[in-house]
Backbone as JSON, one array per atom type, in Angstrom:
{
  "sequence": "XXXXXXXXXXXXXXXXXXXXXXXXXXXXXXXXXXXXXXXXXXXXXXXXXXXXXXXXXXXXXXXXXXXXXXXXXXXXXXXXXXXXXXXXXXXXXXXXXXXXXXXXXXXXXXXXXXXXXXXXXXXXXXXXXXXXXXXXXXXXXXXXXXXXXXXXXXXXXXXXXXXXXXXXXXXXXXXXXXXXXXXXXXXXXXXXXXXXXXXXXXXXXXXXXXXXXXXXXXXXXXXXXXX",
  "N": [[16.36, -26.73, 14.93], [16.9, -28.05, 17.33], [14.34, -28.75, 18.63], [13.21, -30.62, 16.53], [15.49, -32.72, 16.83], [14.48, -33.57, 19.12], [11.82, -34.04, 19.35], [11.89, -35.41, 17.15], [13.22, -37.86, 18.1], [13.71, -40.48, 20.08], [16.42, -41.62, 21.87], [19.6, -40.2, 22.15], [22.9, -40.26, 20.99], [25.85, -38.65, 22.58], [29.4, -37.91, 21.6], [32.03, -37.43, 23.37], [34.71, -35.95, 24.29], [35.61, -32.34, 22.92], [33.18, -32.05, 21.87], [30.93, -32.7, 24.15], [32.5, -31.5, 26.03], [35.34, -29.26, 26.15], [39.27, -28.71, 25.7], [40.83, -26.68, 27.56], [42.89, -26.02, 25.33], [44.9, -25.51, 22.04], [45.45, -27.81, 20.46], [45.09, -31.27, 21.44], [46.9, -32.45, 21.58], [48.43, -30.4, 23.44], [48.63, -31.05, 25.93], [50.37, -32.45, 26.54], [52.32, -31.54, 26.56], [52.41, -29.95, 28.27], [52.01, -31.63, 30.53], [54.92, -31.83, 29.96], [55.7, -29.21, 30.75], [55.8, -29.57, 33.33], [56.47, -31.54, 34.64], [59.07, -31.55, 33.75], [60.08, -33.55, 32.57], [62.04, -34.41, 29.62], [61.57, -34.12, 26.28], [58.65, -35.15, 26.33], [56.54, -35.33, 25.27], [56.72, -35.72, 22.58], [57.31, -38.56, 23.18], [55.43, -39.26, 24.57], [53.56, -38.97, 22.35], [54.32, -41.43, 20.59], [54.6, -43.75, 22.55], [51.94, -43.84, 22.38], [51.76, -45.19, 19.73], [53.1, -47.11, 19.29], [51.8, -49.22, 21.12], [49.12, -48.93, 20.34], [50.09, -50.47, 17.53], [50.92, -52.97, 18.53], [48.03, -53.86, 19.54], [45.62, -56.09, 18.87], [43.12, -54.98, 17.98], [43.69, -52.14, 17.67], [42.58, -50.59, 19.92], [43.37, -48.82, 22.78], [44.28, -48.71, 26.2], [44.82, -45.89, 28.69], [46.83, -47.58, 30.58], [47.86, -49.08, 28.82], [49.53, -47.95, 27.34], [51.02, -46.24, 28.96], [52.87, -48.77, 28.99], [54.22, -48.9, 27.47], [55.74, -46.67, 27.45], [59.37, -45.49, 27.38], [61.14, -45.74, 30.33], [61.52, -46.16, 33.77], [58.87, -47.93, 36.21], [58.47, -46.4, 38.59], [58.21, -43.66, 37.36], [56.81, -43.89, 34.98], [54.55, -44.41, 36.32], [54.18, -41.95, 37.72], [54.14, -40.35, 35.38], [51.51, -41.01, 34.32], [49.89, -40.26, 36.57], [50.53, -37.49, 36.51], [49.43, -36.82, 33.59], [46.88, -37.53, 34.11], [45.96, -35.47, 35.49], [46.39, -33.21, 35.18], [45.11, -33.33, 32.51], [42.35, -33.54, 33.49], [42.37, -30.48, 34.74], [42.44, -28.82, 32.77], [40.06, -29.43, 31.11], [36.7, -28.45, 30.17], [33.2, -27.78, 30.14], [31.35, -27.72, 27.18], [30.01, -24.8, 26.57], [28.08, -24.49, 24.09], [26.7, -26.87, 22.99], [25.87, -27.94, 26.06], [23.83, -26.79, 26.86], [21.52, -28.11, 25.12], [22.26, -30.92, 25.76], [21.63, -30.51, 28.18], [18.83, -29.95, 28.05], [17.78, -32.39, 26.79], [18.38, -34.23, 28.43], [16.37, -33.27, 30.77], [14.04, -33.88, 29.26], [13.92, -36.4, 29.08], [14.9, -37.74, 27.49], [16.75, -40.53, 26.28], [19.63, -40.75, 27.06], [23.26, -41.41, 25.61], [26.92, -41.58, 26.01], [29.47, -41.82, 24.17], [32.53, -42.71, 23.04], [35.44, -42.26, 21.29], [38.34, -43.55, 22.83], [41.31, -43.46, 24.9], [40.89, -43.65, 28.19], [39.86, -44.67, 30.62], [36.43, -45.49, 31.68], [36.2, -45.11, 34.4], [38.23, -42.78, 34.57], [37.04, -40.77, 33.12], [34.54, -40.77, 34.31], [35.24, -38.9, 36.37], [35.7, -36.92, 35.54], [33.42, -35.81, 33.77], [31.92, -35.59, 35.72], [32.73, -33.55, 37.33], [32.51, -31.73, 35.1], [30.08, -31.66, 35.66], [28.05, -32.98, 34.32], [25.82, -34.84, 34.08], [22.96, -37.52, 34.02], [22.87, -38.93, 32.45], [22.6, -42.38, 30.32], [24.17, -44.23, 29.82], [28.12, -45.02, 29.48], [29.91, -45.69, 26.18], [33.05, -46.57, 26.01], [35.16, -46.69, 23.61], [38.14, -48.05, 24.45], [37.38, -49.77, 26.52], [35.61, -51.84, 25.2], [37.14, -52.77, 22.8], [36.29, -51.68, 20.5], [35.5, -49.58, 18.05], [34.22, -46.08, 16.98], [34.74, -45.14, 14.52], [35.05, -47.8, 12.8], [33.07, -48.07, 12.51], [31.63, -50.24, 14.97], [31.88, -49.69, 17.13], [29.06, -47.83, 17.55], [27.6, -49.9, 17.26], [27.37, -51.55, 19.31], [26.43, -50.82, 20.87], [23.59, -49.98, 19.82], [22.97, -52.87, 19.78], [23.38, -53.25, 22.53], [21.52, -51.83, 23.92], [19.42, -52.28, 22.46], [18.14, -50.61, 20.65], [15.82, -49.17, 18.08], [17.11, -48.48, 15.12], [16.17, -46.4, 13.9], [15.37, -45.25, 15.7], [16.89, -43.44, 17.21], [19.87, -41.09, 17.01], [23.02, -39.53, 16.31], [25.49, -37.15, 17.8], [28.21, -35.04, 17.18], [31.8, -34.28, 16.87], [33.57, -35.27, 14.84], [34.59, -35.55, 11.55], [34.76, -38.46, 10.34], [34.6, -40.63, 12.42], [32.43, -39.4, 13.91], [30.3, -38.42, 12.34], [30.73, -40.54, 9.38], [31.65, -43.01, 10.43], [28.8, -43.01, 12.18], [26.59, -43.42, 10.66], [28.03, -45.06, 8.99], [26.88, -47.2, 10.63], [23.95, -47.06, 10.57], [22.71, -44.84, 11.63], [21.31, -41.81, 12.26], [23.11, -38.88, 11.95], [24.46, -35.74, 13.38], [27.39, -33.45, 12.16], [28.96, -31.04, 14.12], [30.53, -28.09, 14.51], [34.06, -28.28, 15.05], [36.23, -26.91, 17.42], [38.61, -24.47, 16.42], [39.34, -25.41, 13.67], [41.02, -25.38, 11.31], [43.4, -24.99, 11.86], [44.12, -26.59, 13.76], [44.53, -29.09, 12.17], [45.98, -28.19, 10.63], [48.42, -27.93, 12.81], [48.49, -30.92, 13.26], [49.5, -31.69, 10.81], [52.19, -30.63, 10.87], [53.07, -31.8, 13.03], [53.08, -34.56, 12.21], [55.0, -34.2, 10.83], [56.96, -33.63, 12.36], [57.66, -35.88, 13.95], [58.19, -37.66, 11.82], [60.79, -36.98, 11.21], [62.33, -37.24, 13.54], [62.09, -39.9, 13.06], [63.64, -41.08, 10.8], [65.54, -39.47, 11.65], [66.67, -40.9, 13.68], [66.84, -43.3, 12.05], [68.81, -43.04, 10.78], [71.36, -43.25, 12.12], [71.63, -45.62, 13.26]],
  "CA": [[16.87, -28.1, 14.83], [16.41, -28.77, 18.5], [12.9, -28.91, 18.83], [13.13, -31.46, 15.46], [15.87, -33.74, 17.34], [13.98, -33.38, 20.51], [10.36, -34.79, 18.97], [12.05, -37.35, 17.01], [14.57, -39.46, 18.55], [13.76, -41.26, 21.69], [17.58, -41.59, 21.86], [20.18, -39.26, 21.73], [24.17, -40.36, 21.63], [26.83, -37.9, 22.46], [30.52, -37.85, 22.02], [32.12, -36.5, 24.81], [35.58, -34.71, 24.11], [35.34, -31.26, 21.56], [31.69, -32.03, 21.59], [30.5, -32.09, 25.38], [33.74, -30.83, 26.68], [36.95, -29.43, 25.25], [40.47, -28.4, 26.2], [41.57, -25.18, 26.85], [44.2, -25.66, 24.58], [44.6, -25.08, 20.81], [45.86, -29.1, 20.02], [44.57, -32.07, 22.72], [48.28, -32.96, 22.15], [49.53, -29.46, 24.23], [48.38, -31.08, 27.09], [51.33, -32.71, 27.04], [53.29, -30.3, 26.24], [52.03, -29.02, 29.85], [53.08, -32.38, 31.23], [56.57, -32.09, 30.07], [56.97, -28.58, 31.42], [55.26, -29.0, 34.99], [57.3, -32.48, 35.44], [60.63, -31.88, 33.59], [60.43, -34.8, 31.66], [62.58, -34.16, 28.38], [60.62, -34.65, 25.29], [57.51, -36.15, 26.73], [55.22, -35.05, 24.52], [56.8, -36.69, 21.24], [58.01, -40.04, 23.18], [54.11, -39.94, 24.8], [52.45, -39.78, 21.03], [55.57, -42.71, 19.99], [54.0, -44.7, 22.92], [50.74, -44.81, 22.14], [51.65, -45.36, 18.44], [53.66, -48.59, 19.62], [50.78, -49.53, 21.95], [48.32, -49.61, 18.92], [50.44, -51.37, 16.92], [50.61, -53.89, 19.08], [47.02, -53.82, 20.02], [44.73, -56.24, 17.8], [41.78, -54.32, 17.82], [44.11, -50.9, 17.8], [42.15, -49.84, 21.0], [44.15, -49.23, 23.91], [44.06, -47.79, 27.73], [46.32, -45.2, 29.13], [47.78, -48.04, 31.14], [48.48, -49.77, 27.53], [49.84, -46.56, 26.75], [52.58, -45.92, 29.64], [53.68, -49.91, 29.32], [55.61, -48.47, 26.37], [56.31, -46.09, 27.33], [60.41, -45.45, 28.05], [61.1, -45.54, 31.76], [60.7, -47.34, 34.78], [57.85, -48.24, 36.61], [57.95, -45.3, 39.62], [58.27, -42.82, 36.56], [55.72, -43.91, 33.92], [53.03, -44.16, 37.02], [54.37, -40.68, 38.24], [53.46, -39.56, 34.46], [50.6, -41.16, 33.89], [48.88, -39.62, 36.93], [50.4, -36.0, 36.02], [48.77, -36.31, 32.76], [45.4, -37.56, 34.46], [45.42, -34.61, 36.67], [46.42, -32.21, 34.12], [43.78, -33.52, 31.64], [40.94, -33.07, 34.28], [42.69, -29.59, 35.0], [42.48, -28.2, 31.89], [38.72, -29.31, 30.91], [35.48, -27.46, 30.75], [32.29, -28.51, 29.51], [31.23, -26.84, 26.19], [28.52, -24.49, 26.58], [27.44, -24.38, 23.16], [26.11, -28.36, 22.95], [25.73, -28.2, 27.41], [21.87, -26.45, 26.93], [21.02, -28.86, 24.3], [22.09, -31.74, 26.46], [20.56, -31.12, 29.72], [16.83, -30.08, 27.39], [17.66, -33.79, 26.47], [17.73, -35.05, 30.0], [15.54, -32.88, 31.28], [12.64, -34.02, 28.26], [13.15, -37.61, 29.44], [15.6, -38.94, 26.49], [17.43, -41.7, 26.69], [21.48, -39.92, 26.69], [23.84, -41.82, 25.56], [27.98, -41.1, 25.42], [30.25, -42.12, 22.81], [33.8, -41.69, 22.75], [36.85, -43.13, 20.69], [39.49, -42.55, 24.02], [42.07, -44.33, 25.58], [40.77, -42.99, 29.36], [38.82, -45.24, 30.91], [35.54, -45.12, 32.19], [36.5, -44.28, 35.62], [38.41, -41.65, 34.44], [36.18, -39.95, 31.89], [33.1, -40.02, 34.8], [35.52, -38.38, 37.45], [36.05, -35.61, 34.2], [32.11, -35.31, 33.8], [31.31, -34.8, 37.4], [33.78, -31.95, 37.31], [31.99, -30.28, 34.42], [28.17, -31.5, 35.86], [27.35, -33.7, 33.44], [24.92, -36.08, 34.67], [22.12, -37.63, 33.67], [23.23, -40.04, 30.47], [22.47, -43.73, 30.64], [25.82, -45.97, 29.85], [29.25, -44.63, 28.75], [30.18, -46.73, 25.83], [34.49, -46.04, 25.71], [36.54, -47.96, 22.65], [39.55, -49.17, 24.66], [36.66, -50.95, 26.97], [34.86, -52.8, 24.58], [38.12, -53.44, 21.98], [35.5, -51.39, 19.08], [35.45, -47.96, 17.88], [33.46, -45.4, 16.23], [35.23, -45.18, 13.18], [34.68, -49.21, 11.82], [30.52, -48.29, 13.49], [31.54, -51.46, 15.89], [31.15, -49.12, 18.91], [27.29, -47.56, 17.14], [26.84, -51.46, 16.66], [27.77, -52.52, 20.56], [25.26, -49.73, 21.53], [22.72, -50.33, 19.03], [22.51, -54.36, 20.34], [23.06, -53.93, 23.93], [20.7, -51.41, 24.8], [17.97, -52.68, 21.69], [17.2, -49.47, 20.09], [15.9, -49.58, 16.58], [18.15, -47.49, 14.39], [15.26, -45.29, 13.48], [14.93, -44.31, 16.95], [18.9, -42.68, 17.78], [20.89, -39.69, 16.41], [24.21, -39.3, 17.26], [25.95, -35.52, 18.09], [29.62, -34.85, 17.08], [32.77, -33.12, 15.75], [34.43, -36.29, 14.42], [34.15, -36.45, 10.49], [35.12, -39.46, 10.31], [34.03, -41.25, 13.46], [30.79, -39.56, 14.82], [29.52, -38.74, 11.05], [30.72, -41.07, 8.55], [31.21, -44.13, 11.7], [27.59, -43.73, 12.68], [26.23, -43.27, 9.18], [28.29, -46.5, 8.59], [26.22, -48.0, 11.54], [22.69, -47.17, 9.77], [21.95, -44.4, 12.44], [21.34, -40.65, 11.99], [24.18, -38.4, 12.71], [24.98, -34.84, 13.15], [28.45, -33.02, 13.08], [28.93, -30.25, 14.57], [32.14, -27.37, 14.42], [35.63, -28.28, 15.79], [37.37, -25.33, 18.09], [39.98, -23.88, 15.56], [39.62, -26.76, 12.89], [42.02, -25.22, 10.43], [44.57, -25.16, 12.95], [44.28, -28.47, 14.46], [44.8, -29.89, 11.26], [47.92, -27.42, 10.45], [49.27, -28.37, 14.0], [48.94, -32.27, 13.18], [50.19, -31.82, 9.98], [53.68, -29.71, 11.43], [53.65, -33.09, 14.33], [53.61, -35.82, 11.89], [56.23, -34.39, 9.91], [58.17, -33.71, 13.15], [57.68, -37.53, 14.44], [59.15, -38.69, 10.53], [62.06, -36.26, 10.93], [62.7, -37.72, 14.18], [62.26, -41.38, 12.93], [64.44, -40.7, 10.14], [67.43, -39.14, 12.38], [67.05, -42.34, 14.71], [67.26, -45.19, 11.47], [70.05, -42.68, 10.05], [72.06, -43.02, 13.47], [71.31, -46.86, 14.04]],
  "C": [[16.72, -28.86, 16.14], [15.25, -29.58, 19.12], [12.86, -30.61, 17.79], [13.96, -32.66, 16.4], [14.97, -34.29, 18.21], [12.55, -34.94, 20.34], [10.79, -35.91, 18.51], [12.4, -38.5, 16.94], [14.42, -39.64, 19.89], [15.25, -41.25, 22.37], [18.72, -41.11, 21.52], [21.88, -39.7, 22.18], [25.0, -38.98, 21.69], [28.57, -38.01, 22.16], [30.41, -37.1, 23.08], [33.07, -35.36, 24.08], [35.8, -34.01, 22.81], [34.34, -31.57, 21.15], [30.88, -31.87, 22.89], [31.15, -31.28, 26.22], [34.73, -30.48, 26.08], [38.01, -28.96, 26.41], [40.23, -27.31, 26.25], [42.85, -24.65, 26.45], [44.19, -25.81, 23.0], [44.35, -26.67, 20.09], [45.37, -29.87, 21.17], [46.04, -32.45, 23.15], [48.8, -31.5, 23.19], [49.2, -29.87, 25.59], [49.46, -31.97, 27.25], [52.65, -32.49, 26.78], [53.4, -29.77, 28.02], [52.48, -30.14, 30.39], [54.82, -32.15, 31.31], [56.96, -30.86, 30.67], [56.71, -29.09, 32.65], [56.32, -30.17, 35.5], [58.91, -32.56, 35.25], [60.75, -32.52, 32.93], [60.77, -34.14, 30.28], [62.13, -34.83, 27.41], [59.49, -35.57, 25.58], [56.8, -36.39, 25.93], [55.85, -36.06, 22.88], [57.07, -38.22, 21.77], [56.62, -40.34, 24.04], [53.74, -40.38, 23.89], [53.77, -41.08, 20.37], [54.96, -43.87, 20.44], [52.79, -45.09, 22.78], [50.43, -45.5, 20.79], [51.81, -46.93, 18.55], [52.69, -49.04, 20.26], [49.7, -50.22, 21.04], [49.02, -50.65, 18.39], [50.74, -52.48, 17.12], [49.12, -54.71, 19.71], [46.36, -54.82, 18.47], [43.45, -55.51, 17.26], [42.01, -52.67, 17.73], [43.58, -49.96, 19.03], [43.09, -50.02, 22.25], [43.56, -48.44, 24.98], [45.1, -46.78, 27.71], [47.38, -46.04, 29.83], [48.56, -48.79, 29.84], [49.46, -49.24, 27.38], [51.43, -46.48, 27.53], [53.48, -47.88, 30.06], [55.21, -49.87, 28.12], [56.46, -47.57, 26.63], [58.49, -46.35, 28.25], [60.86, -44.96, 29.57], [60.81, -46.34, 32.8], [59.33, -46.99, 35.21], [57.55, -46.66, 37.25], [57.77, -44.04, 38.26], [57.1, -42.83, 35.76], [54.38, -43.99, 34.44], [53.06, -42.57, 37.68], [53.57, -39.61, 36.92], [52.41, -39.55, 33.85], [50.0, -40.51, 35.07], [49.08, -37.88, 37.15], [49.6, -35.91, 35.01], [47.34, -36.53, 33.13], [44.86, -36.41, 34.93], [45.41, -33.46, 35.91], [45.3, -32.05, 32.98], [42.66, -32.42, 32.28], [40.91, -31.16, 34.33], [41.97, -28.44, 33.73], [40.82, -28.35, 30.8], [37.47, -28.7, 31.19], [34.39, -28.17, 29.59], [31.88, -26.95, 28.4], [30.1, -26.02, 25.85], [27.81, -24.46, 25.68], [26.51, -25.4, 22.99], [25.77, -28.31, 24.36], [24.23, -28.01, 27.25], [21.55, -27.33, 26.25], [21.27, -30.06, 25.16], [21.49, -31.63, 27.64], [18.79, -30.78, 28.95], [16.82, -31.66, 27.34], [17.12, -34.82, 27.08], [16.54, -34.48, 30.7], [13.98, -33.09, 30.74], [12.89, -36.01, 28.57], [13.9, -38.72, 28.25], [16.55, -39.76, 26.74], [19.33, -40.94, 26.07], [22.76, -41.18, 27.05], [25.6, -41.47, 25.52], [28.97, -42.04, 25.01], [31.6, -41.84, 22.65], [34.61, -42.85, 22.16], [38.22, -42.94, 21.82], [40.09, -43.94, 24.24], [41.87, -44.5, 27.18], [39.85, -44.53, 29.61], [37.61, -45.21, 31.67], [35.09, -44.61, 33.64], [37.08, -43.34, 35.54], [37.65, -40.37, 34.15], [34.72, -39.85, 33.19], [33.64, -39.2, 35.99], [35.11, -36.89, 36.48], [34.35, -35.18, 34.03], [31.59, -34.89, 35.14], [31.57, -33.63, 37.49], [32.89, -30.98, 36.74], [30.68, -30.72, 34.28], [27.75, -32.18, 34.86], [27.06, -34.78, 33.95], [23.44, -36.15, 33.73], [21.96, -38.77, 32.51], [22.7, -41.65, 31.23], [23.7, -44.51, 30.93], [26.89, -44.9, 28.78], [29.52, -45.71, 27.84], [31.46, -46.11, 25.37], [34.83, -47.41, 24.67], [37.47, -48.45, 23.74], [38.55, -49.99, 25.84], [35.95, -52.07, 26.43], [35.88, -53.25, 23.14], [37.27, -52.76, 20.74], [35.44, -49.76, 19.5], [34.59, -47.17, 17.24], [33.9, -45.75, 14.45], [34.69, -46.25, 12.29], [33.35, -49.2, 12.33], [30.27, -49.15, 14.96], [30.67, -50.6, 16.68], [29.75, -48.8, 19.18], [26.65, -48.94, 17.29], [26.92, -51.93, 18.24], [26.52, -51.7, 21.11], [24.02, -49.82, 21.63], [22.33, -51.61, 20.22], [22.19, -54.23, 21.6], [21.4, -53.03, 24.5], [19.01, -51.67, 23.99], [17.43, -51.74, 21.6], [17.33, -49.69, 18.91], [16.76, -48.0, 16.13], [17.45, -46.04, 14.05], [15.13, -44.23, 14.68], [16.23, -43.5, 17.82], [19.4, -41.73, 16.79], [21.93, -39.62, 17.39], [25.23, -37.92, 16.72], [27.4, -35.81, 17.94], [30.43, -34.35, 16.28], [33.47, -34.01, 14.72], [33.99, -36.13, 12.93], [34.08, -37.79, 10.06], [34.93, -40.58, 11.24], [32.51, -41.14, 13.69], [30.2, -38.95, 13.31], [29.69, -39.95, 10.18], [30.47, -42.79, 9.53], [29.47, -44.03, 11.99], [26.8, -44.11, 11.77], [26.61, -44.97, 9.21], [27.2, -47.55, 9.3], [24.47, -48.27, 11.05], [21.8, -46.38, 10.61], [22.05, -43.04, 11.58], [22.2, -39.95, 12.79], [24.25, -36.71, 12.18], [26.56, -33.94, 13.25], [28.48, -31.82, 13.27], [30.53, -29.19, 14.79], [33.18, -27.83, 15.43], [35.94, -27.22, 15.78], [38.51, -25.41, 17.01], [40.01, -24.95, 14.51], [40.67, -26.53, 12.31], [43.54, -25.26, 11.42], [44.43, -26.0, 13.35], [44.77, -29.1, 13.24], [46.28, -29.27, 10.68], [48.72, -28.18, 11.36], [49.24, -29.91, 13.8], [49.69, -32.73, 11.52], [51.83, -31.82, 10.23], [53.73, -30.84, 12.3], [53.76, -34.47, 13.58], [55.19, -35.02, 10.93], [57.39, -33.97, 11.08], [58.59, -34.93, 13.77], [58.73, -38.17, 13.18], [60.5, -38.24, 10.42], [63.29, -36.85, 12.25], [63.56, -39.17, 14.11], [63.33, -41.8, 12.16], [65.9, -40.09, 10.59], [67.82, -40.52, 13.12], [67.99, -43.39, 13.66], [68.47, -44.16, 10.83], [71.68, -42.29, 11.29], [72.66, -44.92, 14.1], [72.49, -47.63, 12.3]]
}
């Protein structure tokens, strides 16, 4: 299948995270799980995913930053910049680039294709290229992040901001990823060619966000039965 991408796509997008890089943790949420023990903070991890819920929902375009992110969050100022750059540091900490997809991307660069990356994130693009340096990934053309351009994978926008700016015909791009729903059915939507590729532990990620929304509604539900 390599050889086949290789010959016939001038242009090759990537996601980045659980496709060029993952966690080494079971959920992306235990990474802040690891915030709340290393800083103390009591319940971080459910009143982080609360804030970025509120964040969206305030967001027209549902894309946000991490700074979007800790304006909700509960706390003052010295606190919510104390936790936003534990979880930056912790992120970076806990990332490694994914060797399975890593050989296939540097043949990419190294054959002269045009490497693109792709992500649906809240990080922003200064973050996310400190996080690739780390794990050697060089070589791509243009990061294109959702909460910078207000468009996402999912509705294609982000395939479509890509598509226009850099003027590749559709025929000539494939785009790499774990996302069903973003980096297959999103690029698909866009009118490109897309592959996805296995999510670390899928059945469990999807258990573990099953077991976290129904601990968020049990929450929400003690609050409005309190208020």
């Amino acid at each position: 299948m390599e050889n086949s991408i290789i010959n016939k796509y001038k242009n090759i997008s990537f996601d980045i995270f659980d496709t060029l890089i993952e966690r080494d943790v079971l959920d992306p949420l235990d990474i802040f799980s690891i915030v709340e023990n290393e800083t103390g903070e009591l319940n971080f991890r459910n009143k982080r995913i609360q804030a970025e819920k509120e964040a969206r929902r305030k967001s027209i375009s549902k894309e946000v930053t991490i700074g979007d992110i800790y304006r909700e969050y509960q706390g003052g100022d010295r606190l919510c910049n104390d936790l936003r750059d534990a979880e930056l540091r912790i992120e970076e900490k806990h990332i490694h680039v994914k060797e399975s997809i890593y050989s296939f991307y540097q043949r990419c660069i190294s054959e002269n294709r045009n490497v693109f990356l792709v992500s649906d994130m809240y990080l922003t693009t200064n973050c996310i290229e400190n996080i690739l340096r780390t794990c050697n990934i060089r070589g791509y053309k243009k990061l294109y992040i959702s909460c910078e351009y207000n468009k996402n994978k999912v509705t294609s926008e982000l395939f479509g901001e890509l598509i226009n700016s850099e003027h590749i015909n559709k025929k000539d791009i494939i785009h790499i990823g774990d996302s069903p729903k973003a980096d297959l059915i999103g690029a698909r939507k866009a009118g490109i060619h897309s592959i996805l590729i296995p999510k670390k532990n899928a059945i469990g990620w999807v258990r573990r966000k099953i077991v976290e929304e129904m601990k968020i509604k049990g929450d929400e539900n003690d609050r409005s039965n309190k208020n």
